[in-house]
C-alpha positions as CSV (number, residue, x, y, z in Angstrom):
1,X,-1.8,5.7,0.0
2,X,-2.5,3.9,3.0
3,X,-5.5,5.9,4.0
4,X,-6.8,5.5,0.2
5,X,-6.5,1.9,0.2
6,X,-6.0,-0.3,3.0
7,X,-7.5,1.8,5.6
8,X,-10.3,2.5,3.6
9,X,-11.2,-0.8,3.1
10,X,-11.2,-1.8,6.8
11,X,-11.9,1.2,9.0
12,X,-15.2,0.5,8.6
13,X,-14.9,-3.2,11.1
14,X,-13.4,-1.0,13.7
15,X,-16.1,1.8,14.0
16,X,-18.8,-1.0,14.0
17,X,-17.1,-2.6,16.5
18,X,-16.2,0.0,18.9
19,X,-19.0,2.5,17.8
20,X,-18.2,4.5,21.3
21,X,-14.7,5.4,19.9
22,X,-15.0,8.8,16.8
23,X,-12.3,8.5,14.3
24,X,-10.6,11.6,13.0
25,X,-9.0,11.3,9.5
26,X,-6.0,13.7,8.5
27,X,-4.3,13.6,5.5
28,X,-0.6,15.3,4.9
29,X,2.6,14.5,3.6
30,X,4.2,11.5,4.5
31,X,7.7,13.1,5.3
32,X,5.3,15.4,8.0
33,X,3.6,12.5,10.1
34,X,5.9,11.9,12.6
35,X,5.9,15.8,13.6
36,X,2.8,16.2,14.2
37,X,1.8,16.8,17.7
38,X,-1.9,17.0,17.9
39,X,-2.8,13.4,16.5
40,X,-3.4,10.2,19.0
41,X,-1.6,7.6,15.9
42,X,0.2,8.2,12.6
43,X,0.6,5.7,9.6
44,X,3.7,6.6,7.9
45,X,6.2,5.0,5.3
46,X,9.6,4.9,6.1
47,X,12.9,3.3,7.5
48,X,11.5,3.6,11.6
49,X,13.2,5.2,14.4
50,X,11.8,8.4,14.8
51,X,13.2,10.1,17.6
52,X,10.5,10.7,20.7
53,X,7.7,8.0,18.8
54,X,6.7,5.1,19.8
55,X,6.7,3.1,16.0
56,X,6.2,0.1,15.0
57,X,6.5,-1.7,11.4
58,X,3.2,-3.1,10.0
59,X,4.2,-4.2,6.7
60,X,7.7,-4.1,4.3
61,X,6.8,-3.1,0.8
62,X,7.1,-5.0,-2.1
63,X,5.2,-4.2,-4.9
64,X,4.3,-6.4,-8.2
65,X,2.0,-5.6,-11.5
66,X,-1.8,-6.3,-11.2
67,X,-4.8,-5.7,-13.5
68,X,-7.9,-7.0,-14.0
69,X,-8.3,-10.3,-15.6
70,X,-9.8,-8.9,-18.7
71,X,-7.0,-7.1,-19.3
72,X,-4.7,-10.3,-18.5
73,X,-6.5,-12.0,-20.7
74,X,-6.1,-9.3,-23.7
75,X,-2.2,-9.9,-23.5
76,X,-2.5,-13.4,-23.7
77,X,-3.6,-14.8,-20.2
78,X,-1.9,-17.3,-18.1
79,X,0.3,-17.7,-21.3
80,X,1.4,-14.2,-21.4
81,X,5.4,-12.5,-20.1
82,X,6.7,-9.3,-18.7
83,X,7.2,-7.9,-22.3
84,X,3.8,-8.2,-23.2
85,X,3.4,-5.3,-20.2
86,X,5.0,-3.5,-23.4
87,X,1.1,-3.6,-25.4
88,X,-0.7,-2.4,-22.2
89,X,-0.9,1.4,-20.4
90,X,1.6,1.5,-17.3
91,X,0.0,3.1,-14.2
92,X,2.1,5.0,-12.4
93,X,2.4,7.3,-9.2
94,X,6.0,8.7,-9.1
95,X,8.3,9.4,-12.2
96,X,8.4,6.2,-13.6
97,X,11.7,4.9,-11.5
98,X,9.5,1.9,-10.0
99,X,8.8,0.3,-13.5
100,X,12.0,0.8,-15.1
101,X,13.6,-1.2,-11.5
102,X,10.9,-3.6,-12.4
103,X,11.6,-4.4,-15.9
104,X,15.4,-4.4,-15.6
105,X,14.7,-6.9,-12.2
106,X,13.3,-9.2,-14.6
107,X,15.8,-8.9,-17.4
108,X,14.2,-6.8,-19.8
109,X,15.6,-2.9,-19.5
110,X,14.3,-0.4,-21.5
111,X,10.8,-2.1,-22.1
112,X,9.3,0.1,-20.4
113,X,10.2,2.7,-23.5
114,X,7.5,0.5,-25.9
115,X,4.5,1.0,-23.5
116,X,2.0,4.0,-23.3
117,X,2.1,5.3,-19.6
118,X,0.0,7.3,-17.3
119,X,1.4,9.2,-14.3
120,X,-0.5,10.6,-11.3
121,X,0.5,11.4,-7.8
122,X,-1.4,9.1,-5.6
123,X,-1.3,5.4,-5.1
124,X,-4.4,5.4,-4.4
125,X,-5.7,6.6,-7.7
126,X,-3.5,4.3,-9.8
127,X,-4.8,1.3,-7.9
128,X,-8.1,3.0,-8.6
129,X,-7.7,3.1,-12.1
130,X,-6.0,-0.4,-12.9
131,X,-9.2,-1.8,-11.0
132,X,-11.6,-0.3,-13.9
133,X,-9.1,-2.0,-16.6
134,X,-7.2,1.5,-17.9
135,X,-3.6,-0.2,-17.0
136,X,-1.5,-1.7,-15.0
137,X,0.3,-0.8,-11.8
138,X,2.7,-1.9,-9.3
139,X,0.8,-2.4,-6.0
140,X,1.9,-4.2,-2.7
141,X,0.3,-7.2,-1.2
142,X,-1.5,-5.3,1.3
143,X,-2.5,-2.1,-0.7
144,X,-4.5,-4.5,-3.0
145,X,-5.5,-7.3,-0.6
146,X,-9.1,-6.4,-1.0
147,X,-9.2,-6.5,-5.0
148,X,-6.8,-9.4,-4.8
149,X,-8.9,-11.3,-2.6
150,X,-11.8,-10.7,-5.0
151,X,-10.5,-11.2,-8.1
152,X,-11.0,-7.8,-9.4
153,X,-6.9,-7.2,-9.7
154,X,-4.7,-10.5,-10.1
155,X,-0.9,-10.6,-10.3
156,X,-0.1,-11.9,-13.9
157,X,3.8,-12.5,-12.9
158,X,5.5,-13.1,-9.5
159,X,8.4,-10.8,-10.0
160,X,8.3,-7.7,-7.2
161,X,10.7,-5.5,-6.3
162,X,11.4,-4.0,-2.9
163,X,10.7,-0.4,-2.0
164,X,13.0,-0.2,0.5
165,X,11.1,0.8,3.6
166,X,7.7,-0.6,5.4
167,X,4.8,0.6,6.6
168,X,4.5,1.9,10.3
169,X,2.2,2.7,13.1
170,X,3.3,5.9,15.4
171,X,2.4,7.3,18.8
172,X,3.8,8.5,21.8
173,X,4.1,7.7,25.2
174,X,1.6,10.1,26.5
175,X,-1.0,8.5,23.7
176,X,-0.8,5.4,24.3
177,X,-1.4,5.6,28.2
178,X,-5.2,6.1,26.4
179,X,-7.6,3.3,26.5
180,X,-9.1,4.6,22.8
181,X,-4.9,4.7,21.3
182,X,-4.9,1.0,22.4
183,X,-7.9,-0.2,21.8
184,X,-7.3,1.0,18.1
185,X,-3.6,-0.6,18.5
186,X,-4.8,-3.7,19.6
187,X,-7.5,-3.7,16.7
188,X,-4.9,-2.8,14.1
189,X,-1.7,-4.6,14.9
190,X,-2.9,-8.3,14.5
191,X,-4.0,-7.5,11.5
192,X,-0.2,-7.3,10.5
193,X,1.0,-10.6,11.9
194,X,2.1,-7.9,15.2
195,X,-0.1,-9.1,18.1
196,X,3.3,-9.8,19.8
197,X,4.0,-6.2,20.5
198,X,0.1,-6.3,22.1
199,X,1.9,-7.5,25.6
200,X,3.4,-4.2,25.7
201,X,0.5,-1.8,24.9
């Protein structure tokens, strides 16, 4: 998810910048990042505290609907309310359990039964597919900054929910004694609001 979206979408500024520096891109299951042994930094959801990492939180996750503003529009624009979600396609990436939190957050359980839906198992793919007007999905802040910030995705309602966990940054001791692990810390962190943990890197 992270990879897909955020990363994606700024990786880019940090190879320009440091073009000395070759980035390596792994992708494997979340629950698996903090094992792995043979990686210089990991990106990993969770609650922190992995035992022998050095971690630290990037971002908490809440998540809201977006869609594009033609699809806004369709269900009645800056006029419309969470039930009119009901008349559109809900995008989503687990089993439905994130919608059906968000419509009973907002007082309407069971709405969620009216609407046509479409599941896949990537984030990445549902923010993907709410950005070419299929649907709507429930999408963080920072996974949808970029389409947010250009009006391609806007958030018709601000109800979110909280996924209980954030996003964090991983490493060990023995990386970050590396000028490249830091460097990349150091690019990475204030992008987060973290440059306070820079002192200590």
């Amino acid at each position: 998810m992270f990879a897909n979206t955020w990363l994606a979408k700024n990786l880019g500024d940090f190879c320009r910048d440091f073009p000395s520096i070759e980035c390596h891109i792994t992708f494997m299951d979340n629950h698996r990042v903090h094992e792995v042994k043979d990686t210089d930094i990991g990106l990993v959801f969770g609650n922190g505290g992995w035992p022998d990492r050095w971690s630290a939180s990037l971002d908490q996750v809440n998540v809201a609907p977006v869609c594009t503003p033609r699809l806004l529009d369709s269900i009645g624009g800056q006029s419309a309310k969470p039930i009119d979600l009901s008349r559109t396609l809900l995008l989503h990436w687990d089993d439905g359990s994130e919608w059906r939190r968000w419509f009973a957050e907002v007082g309407l359980p069971g709405v969620d039964q009216d609407a046509r839906h479409l599941y896949c198992n990537d984030l990445g793919m549902a923010i993907g597919l709410a950005v070419h007007g299929a649907g709507v999905a429930l999408v963080s802040d920072m996974l949808a900054a970029h389409d947010l910030k250009r009006n391609t995705l806007v958030k018709p309602f601000p109800y979110a929910i909280d996924i209980f966990g954030a996003w964090h940054v991983l490493s060990t001791d023995r990386n970050l004694s590396r000028p490249a692990v830091r460097l990349f810390l150091r690019w990475l962190l204030p992008q987060f609001g973290r440059a306070n943990l820079l002192a200590s890197l």
